[in-house]
C-alpha positions in Angstrom: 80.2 131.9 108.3 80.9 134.5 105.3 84.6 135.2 105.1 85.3 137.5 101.5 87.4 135.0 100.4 86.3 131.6 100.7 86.1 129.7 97.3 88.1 128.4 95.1 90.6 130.5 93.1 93.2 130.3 90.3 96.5 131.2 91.4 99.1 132.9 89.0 102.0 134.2 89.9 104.7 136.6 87.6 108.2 137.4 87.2 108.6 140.4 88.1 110.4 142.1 85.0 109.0 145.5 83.6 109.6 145.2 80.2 106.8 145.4 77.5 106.0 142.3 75.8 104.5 144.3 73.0 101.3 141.6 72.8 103.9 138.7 71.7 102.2 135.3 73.6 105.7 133.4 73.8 106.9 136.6 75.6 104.1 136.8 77.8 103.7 133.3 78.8 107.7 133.5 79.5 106.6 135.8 82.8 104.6 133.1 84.2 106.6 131.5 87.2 104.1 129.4 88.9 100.7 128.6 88.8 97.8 126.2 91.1 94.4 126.0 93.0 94.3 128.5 95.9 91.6 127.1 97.8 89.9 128.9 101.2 87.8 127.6 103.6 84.8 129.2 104.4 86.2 130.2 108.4 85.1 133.3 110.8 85.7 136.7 108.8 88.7 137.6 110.2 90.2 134.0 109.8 92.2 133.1 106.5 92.9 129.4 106.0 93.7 127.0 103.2 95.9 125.4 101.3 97.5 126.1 97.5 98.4 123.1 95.0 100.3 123.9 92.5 100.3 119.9 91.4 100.9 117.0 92.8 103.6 116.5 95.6 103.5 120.2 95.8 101.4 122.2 98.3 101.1 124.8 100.4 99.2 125.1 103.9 97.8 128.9 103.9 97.0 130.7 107.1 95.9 134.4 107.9 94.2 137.2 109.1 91.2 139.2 106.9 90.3 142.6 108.1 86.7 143.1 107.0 85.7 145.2 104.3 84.7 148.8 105.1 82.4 151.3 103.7 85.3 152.8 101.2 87.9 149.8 100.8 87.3 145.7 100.0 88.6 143.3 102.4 92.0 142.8 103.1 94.2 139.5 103.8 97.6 139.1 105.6 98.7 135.7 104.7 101.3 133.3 105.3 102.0 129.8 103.2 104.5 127.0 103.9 105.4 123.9 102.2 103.6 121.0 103.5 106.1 118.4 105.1 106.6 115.5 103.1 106.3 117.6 99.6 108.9 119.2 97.6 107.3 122.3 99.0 108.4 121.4 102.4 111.3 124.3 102.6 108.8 126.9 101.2 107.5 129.9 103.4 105.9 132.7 101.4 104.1 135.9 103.2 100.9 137.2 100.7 99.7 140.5 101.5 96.2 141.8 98.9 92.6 142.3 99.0 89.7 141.2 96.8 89.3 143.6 93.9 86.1 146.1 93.8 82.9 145.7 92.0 82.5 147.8 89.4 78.4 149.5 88.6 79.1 149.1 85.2 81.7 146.5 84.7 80.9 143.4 81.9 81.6 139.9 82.6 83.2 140.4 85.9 84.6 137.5 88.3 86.1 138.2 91.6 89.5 138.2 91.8 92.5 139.2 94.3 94.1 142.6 94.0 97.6 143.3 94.5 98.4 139.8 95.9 101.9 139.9 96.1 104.5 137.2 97.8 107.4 137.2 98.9 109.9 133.9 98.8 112.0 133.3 102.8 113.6 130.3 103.6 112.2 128.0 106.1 
């Protein structure tokens, strides 16, 4: 199998507040709202599964669908997570929506990475 995004990834996620933080670290570390392990297995290429901790007693269970990449755009993920029953998660349902970011000729010390992941919070 070779799905895009099968691996192990860090998970960050930001408040969403537009102000400048003018490179002040206490500011900048106050836009942090959660962070984990997003792990995915390695399924069919069109198949998105796996599961995000963000510690323990609170999980997610991560399912999808990747459109391949094509020649002019990276590949692409439609994904929805909900709390795991028995967590403190359990009332959690989140829909994620990105693609893995491009590889750049020229680029130094790259690592893969997720672009434009964004999620949205629903009730369960």
């Amino acid at each position: 199998m070779s799905n895009a995004f099968a691996g192990v990834w860090t998970y960050r996620s930001f408040l969403n507040n537009p102000t400048l933080t003018s490179g002040d670290p206490q500011k900048l570390a106050a836009l942090l709202f959660a962070e984990g392990t997003w792990t995915v297995r390695d399924a069919e290429p069109t198949v998105f599964e796996g599961e995000l901790i963000f510690g323990a007693g609170f999980l997610m269970d991560l399912k999808g669908v990747v459109t391949p990449a094509a020649s002019t755009r990276p590949a692409h993920a439609h994904i929805t997570g909900s709390g795991r029953d028995g967590t403190a998660s359990a009332s959690y349902f989140y829909n994620y929506d990105g693609s893995l970011t491009e590889h750049w000729p020229n680029g130094l010390g790259q690592v893969a990475a997720h672009h434009g992941l964004r999620d949205t919070r629903q009730a369960a």
